[in-house]
N, CA, C and O of each residue as an XYZ file, in Angstrom:
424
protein
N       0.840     -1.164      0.000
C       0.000      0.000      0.000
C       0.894      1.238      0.000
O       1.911      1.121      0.683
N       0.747      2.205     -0.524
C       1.682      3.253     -1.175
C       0.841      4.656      0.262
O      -0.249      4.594      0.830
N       1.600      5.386      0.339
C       0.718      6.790      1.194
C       1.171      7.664      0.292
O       2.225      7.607     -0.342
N       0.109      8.692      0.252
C      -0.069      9.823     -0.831
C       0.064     11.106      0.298
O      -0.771     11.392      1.156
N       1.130     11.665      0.081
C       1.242     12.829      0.941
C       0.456     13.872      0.026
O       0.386     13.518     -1.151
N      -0.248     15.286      0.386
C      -0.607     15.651     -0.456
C      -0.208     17.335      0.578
O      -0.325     17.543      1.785
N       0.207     18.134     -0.397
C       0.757     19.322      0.263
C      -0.351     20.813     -0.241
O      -0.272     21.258     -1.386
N      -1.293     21.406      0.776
C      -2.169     22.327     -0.190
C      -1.551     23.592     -0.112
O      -0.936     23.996      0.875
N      -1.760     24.362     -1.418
C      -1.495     25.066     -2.273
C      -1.333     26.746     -1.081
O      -0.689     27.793     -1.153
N      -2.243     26.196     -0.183
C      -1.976     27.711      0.596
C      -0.796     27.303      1.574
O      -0.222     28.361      1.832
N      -0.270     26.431      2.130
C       1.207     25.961      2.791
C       2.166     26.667      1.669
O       2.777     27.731      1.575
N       1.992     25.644      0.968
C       3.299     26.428     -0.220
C       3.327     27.514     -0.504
O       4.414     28.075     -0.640
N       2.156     28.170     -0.688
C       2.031     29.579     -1.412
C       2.560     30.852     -0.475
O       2.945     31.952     -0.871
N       2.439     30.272      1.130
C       2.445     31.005      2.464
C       4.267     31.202      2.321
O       5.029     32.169      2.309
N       4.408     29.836      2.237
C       6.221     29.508      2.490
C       6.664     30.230      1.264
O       7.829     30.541      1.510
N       6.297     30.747     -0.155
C       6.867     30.972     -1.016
C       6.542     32.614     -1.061
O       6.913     33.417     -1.917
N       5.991     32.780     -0.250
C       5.112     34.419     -0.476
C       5.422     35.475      0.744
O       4.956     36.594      0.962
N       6.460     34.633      1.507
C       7.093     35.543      2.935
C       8.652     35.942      2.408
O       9.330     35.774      1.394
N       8.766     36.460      3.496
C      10.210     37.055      3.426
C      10.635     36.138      5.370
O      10.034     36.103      6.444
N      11.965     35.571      4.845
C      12.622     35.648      6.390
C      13.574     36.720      6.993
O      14.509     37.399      6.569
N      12.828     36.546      8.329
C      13.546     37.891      9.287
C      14.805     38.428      9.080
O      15.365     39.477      9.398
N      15.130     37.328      8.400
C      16.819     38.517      8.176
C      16.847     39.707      7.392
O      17.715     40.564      7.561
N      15.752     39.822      6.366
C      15.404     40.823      5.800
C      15.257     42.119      6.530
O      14.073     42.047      6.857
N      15.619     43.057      6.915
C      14.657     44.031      7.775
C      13.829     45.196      7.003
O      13.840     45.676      5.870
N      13.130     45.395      8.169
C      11.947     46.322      7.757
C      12.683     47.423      6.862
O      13.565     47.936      7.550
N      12.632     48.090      5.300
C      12.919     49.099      5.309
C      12.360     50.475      5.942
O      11.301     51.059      5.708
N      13.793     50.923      7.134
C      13.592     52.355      7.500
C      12.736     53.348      6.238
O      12.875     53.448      5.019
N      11.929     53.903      7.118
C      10.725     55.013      5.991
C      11.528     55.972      5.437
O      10.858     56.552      4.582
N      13.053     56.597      5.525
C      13.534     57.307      5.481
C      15.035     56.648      4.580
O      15.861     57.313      3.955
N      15.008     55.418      4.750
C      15.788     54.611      4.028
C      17.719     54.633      4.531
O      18.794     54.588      3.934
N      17.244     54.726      5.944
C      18.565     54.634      6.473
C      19.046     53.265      6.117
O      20.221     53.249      5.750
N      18.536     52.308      6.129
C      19.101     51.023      6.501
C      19.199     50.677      5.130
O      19.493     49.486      5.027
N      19.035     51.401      3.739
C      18.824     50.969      2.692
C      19.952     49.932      2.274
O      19.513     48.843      1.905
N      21.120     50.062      2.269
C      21.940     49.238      1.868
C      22.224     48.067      2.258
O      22.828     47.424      1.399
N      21.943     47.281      3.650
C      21.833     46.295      4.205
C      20.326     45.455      3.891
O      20.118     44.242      3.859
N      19.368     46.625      3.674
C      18.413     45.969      2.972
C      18.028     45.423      1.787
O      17.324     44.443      1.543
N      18.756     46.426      0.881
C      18.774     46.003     -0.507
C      19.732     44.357     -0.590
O      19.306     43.551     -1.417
N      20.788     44.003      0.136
C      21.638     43.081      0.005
C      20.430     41.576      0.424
O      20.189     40.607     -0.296
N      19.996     41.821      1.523
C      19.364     41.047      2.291
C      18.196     40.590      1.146
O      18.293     39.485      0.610
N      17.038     41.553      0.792
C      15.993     41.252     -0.215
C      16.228     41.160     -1.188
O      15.403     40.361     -1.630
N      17.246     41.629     -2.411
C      17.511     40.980     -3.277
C      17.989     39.396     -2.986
O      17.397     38.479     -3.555
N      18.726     39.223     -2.373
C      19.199     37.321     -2.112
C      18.752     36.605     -2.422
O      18.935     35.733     -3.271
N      17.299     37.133     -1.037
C      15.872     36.119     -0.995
C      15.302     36.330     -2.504
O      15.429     35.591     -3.479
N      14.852     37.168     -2.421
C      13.951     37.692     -4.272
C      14.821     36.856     -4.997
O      14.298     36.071     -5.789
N      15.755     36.866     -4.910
C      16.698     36.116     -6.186
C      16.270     34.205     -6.195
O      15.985     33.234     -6.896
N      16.462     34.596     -5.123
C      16.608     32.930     -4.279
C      15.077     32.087     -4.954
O      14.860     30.972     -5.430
N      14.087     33.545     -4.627
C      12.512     32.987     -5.012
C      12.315     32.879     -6.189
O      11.315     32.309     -6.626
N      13.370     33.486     -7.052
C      13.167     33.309     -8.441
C      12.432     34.678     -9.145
O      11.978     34.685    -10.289
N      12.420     35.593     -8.402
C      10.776     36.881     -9.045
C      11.837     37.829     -9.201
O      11.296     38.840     -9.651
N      13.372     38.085     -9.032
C      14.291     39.438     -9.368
C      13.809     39.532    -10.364
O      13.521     40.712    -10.161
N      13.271     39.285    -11.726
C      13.488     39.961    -12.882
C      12.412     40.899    -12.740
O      12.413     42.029    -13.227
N      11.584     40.438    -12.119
C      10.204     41.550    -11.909
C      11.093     43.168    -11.276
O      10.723     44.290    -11.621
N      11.741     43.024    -10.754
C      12.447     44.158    -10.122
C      13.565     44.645    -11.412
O      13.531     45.799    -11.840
N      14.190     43.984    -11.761
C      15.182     44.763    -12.949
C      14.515     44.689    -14.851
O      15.036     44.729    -15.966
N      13.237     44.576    -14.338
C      12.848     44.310    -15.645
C      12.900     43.454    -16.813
O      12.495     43.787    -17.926
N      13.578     41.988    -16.419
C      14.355     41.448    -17.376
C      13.063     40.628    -17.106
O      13.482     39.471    -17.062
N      12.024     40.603    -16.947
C      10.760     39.470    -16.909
C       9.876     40.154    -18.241
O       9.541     41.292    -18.572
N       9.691     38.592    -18.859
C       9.008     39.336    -19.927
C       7.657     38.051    -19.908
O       7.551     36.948    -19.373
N       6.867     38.799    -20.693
C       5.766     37.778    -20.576
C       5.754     36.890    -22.314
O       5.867     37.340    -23.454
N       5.625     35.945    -21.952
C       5.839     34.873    -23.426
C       4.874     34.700    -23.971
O       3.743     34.304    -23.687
N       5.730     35.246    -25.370
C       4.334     35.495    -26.337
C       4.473     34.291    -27.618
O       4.281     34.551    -28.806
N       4.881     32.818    -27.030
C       5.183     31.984    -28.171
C       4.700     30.742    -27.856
O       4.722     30.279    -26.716
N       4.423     30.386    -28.471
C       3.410     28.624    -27.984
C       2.410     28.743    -28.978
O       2.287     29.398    -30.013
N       1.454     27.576    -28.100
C      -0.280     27.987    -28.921
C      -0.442     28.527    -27.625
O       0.198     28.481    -26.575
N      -1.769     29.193    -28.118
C      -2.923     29.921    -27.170
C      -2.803     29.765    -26.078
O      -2.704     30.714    -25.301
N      -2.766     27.978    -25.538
C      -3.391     27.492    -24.635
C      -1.806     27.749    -23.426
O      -1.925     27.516    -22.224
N      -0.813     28.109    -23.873
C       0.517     28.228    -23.214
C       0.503     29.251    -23.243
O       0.686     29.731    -22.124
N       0.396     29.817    -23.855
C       0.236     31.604    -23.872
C      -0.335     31.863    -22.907
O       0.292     32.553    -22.102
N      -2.035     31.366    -22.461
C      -2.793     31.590    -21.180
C      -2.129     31.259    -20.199
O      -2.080     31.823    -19.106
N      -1.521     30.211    -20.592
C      -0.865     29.469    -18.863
C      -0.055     30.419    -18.847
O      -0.225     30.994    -17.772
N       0.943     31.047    -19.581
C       2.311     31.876    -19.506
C       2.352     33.265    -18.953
O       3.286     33.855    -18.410
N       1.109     33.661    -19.217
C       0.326     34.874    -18.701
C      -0.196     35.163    -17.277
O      -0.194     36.118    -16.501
N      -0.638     33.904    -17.299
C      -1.418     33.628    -15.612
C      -0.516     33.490    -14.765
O      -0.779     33.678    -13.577
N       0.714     33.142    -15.163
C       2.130     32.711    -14.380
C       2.539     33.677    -14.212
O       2.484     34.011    -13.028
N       3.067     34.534    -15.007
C       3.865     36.019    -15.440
C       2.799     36.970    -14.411
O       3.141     38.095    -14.048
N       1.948     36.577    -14.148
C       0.680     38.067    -13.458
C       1.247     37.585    -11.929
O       1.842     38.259    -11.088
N       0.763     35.915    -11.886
C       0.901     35.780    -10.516
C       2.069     36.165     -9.617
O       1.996     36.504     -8.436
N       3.496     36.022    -10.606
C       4.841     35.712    -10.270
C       4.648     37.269     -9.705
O       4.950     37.506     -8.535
N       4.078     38.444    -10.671
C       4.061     39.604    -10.197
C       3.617     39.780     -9.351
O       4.404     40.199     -8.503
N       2.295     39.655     -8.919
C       1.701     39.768     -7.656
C       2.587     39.370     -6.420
O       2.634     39.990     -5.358
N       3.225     38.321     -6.718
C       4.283     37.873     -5.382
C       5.172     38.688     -5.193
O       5.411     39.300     -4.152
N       5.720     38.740     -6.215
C       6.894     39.999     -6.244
C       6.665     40.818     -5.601
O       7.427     41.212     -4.718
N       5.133     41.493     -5.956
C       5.007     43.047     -5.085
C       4.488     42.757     -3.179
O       4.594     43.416     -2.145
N       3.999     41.590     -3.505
C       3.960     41.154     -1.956
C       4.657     41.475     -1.120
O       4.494     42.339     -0.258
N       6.137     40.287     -1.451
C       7.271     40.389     -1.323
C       7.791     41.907     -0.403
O       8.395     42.024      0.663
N       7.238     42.942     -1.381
C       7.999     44.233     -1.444
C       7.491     44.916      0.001
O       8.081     45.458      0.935
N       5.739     44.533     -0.374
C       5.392     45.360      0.407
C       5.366     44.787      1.759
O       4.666     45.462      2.514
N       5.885     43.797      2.287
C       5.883     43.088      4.028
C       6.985     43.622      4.640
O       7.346     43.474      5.808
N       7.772     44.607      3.271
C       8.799     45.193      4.286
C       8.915     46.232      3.964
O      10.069     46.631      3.805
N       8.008     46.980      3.764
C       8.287     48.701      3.504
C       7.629     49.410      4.733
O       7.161     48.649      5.580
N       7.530     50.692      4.946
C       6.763     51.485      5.770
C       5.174     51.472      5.287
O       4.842     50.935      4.230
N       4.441     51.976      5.976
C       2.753     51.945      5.729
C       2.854     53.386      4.576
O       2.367     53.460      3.448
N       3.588     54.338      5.265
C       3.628     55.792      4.413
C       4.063     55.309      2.808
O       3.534     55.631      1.744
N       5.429     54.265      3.116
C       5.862     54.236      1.355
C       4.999     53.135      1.262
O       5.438     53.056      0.115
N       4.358     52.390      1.328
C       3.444     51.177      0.869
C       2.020     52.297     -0.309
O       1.671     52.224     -1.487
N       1.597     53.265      0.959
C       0.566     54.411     -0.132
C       1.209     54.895     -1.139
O       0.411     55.062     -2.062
N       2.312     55.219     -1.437
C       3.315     55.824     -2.701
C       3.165     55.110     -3.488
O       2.800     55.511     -4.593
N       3.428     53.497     -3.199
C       3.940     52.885     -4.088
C       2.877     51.809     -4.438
O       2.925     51.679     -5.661
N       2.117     51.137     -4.014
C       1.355     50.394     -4.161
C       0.525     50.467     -5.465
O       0.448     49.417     -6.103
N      -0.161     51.657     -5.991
C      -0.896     51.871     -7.236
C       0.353     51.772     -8.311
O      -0.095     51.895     -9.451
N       1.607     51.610     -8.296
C       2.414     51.630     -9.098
C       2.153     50.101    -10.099
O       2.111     48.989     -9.571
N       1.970     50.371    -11.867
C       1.985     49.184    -12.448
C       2.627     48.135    -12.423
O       2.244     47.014    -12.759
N       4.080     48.599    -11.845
C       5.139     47.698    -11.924
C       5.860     47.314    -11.065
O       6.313     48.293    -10.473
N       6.399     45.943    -10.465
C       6.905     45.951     -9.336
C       8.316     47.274     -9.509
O       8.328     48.215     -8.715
N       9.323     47.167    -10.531
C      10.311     47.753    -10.895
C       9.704     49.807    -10.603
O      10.494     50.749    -10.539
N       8.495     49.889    -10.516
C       8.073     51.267    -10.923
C       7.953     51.750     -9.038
O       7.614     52.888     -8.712
């Protein structure tokens, strides 16, 4: 008899959609910027979503249709994490600045 572990989608999504504490809060004033930038790029890198930040993410426009949709839905979500990401460690003041922004990079 075989056991079927089965892992749901909000565990993973939780573990893939945080930042760990070593990150720190960016100061609102951006004292700590340089220890922060080192720290969240790593992780971001680590998670795979930096290109959303330097722009090098592009959304794929080659397949059939049906990859195209999937490629799209991927490319939106990956963004959405990205800006997650951003915003669990900014100030509440720069979170209002920046939040309506289209782009994680913007």
């Amino acid at each position: 008899m075989h056991r079927i572990t089965i892992i749901s989608s909000t565990t993973t999504t939780s573990l893939t959609n945080s930042l760990p504490t070593i990150v720190p809060k960016l100061d609102p004033f951006g004292l700590n910027w340089a220890i922060f930038h080192i720290h969240f790029q790593d992780v971001v890198k680590t998670k795979g979503f930096w290109d959303h930040f330097d722009s090098t993410s592009l959304k794929s426009l080659t397949g059939t249709i049906d990859e195209e949709i999937t490629n799209s839905f991927q490319w939106k979500k990956d963004k959405r994490a990205t800006k997650s990401l951003f915003t669990q460690k900014i100030s509440d003041s720069t979170l209002i600045k920046v939040y309506s922004k289209p782009t994680v990079k913007d």
